[in-house]
C-alpha positions in Angstrom: 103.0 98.7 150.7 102.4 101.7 151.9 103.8 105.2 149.5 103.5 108.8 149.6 103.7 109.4 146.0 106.5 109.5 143.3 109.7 111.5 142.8 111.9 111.5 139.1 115.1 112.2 140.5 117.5 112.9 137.4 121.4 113.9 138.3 123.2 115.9 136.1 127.0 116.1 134.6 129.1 118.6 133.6 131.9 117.5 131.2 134.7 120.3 130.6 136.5 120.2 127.4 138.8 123.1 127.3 141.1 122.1 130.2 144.8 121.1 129.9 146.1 118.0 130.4 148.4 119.5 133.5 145.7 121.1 135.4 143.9 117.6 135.3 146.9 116.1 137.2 147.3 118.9 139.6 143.9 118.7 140.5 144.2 115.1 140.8 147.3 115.3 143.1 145.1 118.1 145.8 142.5 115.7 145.9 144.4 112.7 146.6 146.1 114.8 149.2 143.4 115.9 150.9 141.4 112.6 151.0 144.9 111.1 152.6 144.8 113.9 155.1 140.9 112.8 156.0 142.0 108.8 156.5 145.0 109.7 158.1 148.1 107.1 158.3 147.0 103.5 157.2 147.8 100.7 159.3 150.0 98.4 158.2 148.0 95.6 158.9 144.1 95.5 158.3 142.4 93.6 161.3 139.2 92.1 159.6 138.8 89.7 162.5 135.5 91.6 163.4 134.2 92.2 160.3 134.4 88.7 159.3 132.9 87.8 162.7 129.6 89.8 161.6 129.5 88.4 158.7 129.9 85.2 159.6 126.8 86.0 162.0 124.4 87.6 158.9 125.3 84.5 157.0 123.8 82.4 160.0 121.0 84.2 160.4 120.0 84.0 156.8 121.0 80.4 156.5 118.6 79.5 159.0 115.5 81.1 158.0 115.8 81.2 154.2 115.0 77.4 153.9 111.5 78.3 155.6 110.9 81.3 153.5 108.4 81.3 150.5 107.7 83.0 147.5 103.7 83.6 147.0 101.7 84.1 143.7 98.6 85.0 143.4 96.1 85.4 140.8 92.2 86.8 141.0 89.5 85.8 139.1 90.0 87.0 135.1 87.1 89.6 134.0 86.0 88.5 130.3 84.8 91.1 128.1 81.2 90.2 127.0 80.8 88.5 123.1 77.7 87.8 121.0 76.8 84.1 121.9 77.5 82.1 119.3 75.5 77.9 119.6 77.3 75.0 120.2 80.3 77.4 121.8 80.4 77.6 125.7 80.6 81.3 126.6 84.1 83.1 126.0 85.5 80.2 124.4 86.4 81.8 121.4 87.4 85.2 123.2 90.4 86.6 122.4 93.5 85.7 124.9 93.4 89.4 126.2 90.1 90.3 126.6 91.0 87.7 130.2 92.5 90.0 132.1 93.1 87.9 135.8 95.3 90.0 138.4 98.2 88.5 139.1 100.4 89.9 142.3 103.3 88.3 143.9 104.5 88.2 147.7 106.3 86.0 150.5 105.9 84.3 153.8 107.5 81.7 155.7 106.5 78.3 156.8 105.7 78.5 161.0 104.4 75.5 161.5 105.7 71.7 160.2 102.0 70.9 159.5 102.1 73.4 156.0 101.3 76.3 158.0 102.2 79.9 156.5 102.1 83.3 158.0 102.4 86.5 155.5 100.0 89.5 155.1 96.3 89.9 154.8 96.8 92.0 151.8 98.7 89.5 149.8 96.4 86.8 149.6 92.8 89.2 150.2 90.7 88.4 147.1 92.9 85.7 146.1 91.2 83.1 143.2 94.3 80.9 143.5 97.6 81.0 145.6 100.3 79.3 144.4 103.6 78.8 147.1 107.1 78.2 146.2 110.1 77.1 148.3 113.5 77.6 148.3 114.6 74.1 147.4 112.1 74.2 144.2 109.0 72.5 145.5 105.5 74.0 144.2 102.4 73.6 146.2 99.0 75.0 146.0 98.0 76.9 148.9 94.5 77.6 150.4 93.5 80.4 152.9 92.5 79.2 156.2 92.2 82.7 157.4 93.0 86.6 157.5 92.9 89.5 159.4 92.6 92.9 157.8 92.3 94.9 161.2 96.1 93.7 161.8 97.1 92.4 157.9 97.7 88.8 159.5 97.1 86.1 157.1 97.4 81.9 157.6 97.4 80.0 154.9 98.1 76.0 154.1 99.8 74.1 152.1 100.0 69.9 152.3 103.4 68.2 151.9 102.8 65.2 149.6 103.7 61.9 150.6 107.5 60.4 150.4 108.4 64.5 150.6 110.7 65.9 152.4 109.7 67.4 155.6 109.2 71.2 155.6 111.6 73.5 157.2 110.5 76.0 159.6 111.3 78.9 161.1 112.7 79.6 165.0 109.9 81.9 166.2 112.0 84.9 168.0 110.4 87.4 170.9 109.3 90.9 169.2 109.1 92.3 172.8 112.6 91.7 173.7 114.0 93.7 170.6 115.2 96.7 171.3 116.2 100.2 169.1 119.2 99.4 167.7 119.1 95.7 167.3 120.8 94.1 164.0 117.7 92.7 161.9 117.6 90.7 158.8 114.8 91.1 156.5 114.2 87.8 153.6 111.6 87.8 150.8 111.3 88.4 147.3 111.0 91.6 145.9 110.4 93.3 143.0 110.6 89.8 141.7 113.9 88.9 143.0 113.9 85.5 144.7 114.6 84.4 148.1 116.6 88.0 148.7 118.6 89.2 152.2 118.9 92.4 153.5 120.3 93.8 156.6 119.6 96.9 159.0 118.9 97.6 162.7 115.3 98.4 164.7 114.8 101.9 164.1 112.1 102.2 166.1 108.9 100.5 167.6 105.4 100.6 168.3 104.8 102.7 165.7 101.1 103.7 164.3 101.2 105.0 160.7 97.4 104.9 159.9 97.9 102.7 156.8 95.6 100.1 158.2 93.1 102.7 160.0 92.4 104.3 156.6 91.0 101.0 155.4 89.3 99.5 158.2 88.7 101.8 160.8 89.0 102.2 164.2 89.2 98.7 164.8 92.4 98.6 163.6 95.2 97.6 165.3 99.0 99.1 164.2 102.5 98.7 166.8 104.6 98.8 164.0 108.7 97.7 164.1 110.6 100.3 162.4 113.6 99.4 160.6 116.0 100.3 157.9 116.7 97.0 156.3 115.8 97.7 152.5 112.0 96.8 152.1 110.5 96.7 148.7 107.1 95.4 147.0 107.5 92.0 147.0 109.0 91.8 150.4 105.2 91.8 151.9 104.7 88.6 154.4 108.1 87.8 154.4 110.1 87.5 157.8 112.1 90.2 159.4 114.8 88.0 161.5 117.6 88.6 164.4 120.9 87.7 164.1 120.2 84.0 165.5 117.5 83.7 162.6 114.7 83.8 165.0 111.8 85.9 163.2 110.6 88.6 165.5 108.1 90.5 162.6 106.4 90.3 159.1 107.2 93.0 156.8 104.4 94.6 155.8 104.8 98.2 154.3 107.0 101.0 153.3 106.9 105.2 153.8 108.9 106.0 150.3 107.9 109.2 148.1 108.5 106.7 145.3 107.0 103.5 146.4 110.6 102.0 146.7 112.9 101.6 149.7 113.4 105.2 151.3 115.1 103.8 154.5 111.9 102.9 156.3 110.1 99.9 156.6 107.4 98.3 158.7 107.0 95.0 160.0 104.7 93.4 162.2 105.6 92.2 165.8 105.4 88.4 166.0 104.4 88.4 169.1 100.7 90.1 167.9 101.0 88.0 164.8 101.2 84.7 166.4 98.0 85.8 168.8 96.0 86.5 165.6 97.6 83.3 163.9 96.1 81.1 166.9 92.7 82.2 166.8 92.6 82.3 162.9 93.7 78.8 162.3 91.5 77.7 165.7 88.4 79.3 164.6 88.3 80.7 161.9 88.6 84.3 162.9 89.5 86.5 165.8 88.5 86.8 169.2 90.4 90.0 169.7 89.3 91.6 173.2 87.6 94.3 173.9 88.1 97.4 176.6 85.9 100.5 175.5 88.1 103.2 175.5 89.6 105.9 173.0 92.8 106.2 174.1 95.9 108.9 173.2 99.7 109.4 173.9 100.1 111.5 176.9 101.9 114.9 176.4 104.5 117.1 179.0 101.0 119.1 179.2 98.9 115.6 180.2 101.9 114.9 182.2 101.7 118.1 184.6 97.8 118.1 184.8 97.6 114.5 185.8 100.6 114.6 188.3 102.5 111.8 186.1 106.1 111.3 187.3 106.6 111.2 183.5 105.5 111.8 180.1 104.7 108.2 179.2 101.4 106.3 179.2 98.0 105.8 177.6 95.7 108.7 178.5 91.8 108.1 178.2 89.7 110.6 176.0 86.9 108.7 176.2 84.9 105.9 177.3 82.1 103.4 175.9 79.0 102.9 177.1 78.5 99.5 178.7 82.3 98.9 177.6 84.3 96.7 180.6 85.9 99.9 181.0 82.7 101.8 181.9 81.5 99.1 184.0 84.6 99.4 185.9 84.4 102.5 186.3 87.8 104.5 184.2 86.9 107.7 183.1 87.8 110.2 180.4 91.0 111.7 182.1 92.3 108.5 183.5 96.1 107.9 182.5 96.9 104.3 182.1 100.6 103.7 183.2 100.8 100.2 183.8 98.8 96.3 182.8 99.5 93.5 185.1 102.4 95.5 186.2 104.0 95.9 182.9 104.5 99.6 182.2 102.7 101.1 179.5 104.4 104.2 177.7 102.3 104.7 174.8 98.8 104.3 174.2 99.6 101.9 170.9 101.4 99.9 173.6 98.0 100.0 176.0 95.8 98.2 172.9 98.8 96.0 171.3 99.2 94.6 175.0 95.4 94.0 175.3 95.1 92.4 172.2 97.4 89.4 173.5 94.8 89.0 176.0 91.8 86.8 174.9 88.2 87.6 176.0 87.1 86.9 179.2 90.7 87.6 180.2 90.9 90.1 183.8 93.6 92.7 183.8 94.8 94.7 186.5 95.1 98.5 185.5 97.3 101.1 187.1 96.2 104.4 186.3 96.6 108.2 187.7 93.5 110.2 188.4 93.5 113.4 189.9 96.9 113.2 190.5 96.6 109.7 192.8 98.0 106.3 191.3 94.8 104.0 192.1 94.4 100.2 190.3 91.1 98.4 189.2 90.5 95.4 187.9 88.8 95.0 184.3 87.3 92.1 182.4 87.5 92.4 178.8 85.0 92.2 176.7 84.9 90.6 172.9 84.5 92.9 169.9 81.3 91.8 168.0 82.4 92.7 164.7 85.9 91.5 164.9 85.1 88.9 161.8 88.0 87.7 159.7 87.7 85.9 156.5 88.5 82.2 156.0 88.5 79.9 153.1 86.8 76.5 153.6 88.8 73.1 152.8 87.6 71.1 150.0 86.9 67.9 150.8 88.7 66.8 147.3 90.2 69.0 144.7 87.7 68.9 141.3 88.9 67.5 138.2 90.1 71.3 137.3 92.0 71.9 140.8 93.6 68.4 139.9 94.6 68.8 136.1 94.8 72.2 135.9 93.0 73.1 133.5 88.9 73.3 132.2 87.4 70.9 129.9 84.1 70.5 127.6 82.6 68.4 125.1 84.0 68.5 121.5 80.8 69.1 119.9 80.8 68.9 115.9 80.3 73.2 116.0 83.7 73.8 118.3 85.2 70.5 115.7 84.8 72.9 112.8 85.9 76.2 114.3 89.0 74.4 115.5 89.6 72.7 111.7 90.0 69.2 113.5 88.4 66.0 111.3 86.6 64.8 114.6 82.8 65.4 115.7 83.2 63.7 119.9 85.6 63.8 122.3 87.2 66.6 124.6 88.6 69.7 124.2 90.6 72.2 126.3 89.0 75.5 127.4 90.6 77.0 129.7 94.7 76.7 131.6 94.7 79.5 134.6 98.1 81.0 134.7 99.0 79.5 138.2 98.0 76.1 136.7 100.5 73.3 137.2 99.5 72.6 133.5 100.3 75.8 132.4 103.2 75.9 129.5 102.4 72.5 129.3 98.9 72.6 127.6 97.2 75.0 126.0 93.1 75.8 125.3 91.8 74.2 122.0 94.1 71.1 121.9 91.8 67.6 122.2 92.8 65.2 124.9 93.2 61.5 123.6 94.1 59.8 127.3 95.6 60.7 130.3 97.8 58.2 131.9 97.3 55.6 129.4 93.5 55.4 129.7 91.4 57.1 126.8 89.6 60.6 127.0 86.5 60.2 125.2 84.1 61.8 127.4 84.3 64.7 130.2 83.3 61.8 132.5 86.5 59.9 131.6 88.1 63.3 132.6 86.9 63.3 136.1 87.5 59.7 136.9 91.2 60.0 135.5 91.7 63.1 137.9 90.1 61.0 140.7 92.7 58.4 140.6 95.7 61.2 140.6 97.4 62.4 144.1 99.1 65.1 145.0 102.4 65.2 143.2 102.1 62.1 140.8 103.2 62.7 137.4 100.1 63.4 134.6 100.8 61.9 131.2 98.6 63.6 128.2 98.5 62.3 124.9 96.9 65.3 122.9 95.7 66.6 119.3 96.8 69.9 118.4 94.4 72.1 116.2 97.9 73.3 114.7 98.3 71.0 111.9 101.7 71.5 112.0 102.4 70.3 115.5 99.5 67.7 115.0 99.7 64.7 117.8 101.8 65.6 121.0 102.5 64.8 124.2 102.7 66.4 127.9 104.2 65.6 131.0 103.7 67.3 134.2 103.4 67.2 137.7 100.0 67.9 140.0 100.3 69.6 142.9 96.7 68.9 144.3 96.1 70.9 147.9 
């Protein structure tokens, strides 16, 4: 999210004491009079008919994408403080609980795609160690990354529905370049740690370029913001900014707040763009975002009357590439783009976001005014050669840790004593991540005696026990406490495998 810095705003109240009871009243009375005189007469009948109509309509909207909407933890890899080795011990074991220190951050998205398919921002899930999704309805799943896009902060990730599931809900994918200023949105997400939350606002504006993804990634970035006034708030990143038929037509992504809280403006990004990057993420890997050559700026009344534009709209060239398609086809620094394909272009943010639905290879027809003349030349675009995106490969099967969810190792007659356990074998607990479907459940130091009814004696057992589990079964732990007070115990939990 994007912020400009932070604001204590503290009101202030003034109590009188010395005033009679009278002059309270009579000041009362004026004030009631002259808010009466403000309203006017009151009808005697409230018509709510159109309220209730609208709604009746927000409650739709919401109703139909909220069941596709998820909630998105994630956690980096812990940093360990270094300790003095100590034999027998693996490293860190004995470290103290805080000297871990893993990130944890916390986001949303929504489900596109009936296959486990989810769309939410690059910058929720970049560096991610583990990414744990959450629906609506209750169901946990582990998620992978199959790809992401910082030049756009476009993100794909996966999660598997287990067998004898329910099917996953999924969105209704709207049309971002049909909106229009003005247009009732919806925005859903999970903010400042409020679940699955709704809020409601119209398009304030679109195609905007704040520079928040320019000042991380260069020129290569790519920024047609929708503008609108729905209350966005950390949390709300990657969720769904919907019409009022439910159809999603952006992805929240930041906020412009002097406090880093919702100010009254909020950017999402246009489906339409997200969907392109989506395709090529989940088809390759990365994106095959296409290439032009040229610098390009918003034409002013003064670009207007020098060029002979019969307006002040379109994409003016400052400069051109070097071999670029555009070079090769001759545009020139001066050239004012006005239309592609015969679709107007008023902006040059509109000139690349248009572009970059095109794939590689594609040809374009460009309308453009030099020297006052409105001329057209055909272009075929190039490919960017660094446009790399980063991708996450699929493990063939989850390891014993993935499955459990948790780290294991030998109980060797060293770690026996330091835990103050009469045993010299078996296997001990070392580690439970914080997004670990064991987590609560299990904790480091405690000795496992079977899993599932078959006996823990080795880490070897481990592994084969956690070979035979599936996604979503039920693991049953019979376990030996170091506390002598809680002694043996028992856990019960359920995998949820990737």
């Amino acid at each position: 999210m994007k912020t400009l810095g932070r604001t204590l705003l503290m009101g202030s109240l003034l109590v009188t004491a010395a005033c009679g009871r009278s002059d309270v009243q009579a000041q009362d009375n004026r004030a009631q009079e002259r808010v009466q005189a403000q309203l006017g007469s009151v009808p005697a009948v409230i018509d709510t008919t159109l309220a209730g109509k609208l709604s009746a309509t927000f409650r739709a909207a919401a109703a139909r994408a909220l069941p596709a909407v998820v909630y998105i933890r994630v956690q980096t890899r812990p940093v360990v403080a270094q300790h003095p080795s100590i034999p027998g011990f693996p490293p860190g074991f004995f470290g103290a609980p805080e000297n871990a220190q893993p990130e944890v951050a916390t986001g949303s998205g929504f489900i596109y795609d009936a296959s486990g398919l989810i769309l939410t921002n690059n910058h929720v899930v970049a560096d991610a160690d583990q990414v744990l999704v959450r629906l609506v309805d209750g169901r946990e799943f582990d998620a992978r990354v199959v790809g992401r896009d910082p030049n756009t902060d476009v993100a794909v990730i996966r999660i598997n529905r287990r067998n004898g599931e329910a099917a996953l809900p999924v969105v209704q994918m709207g049309n971002s370049d049909q909106t229009q200023v003005g247009d009732w949105v919806v925005a859903l997400g999970n903010p400042l740690f409020l679940d699955f939350t709704v809020t409601a606002g119209i398009i304030s504006a679109k195609g905007r370029n704040i520079g928040i993804l320019r000042d991380r990634q260069g020129p290569q970035a790519l920024e047609a913001y929708i503008q609108t006034d729905a209350a966005i708030n950390p949390g709300n990143s990657g969720g769904p900014l919907v019409d009022l038929a439910g159809r999603v037509v952006a992805i929240n992504s930041a906020i412009e707040s002097p406090t880093g809280y919702y100010a009254g403006a909020g950017f999402a990004i246009p489906i339409n763009l997200a969907v392109r990057v989506a395709d090529d993420l989940v088809r390759y890997g990365a994106v095959h975002r296409p290439r032009l050559g040229v610098g390009v700026k918003d034409v002013t009344a003064a670009d207007a009357e020098t060029y002979g534009l019969p307006s002040v709209e379109g994409a003016l060239v400052a400069s051109v590439q070097g071999g670029s398609p555009a070079a090769a086809a001759g545009l020139q620094p001066g050239d004012v783009v006005v239309a592609i394909n015969g679709q107007p272009i008023h902006s040059g943010t509109e000139l690349t976001t248009t572009l970059a639905e095109k794939q590689p290879g594609d040809a374009v027809n460009l309308t453009f005014y030099r020297n006052r003349q409105r001329q057209q030349v055909q272009v075929r675009l190039g490919q960017f050669e660094n446009a790399r995106t980063v991708a996450s490969a699929a493990p063939a099967r989850p390891t014993s840790e993935q499955m459990l969810g948790f780290s294991v190792t030998p109980l060797t007659p060293a770690i026996a004593t330091q835990l103050k356990v009469d045993r010299t074998s078996g296997v001990v607990i070392t580690a439970v991540p914080a997004l670990s479907p064991a987590a609560g459940a299990v904790g480091r130091g405690q000795i496992i005696l079977s899993i599932n009814g078959q006996a823990i004696k080795t880490v070897a057992d481990v592994e084969r026990a956690a070979a035979s589990l599936r996604p979503g079964q039920i693991v049953s732990l019979r376990l030996l406490d170091p506390d002598p007070q809680t002694g043996l115990t028992v856990a019960n939990y359920r995998i949820r495998g990737f």
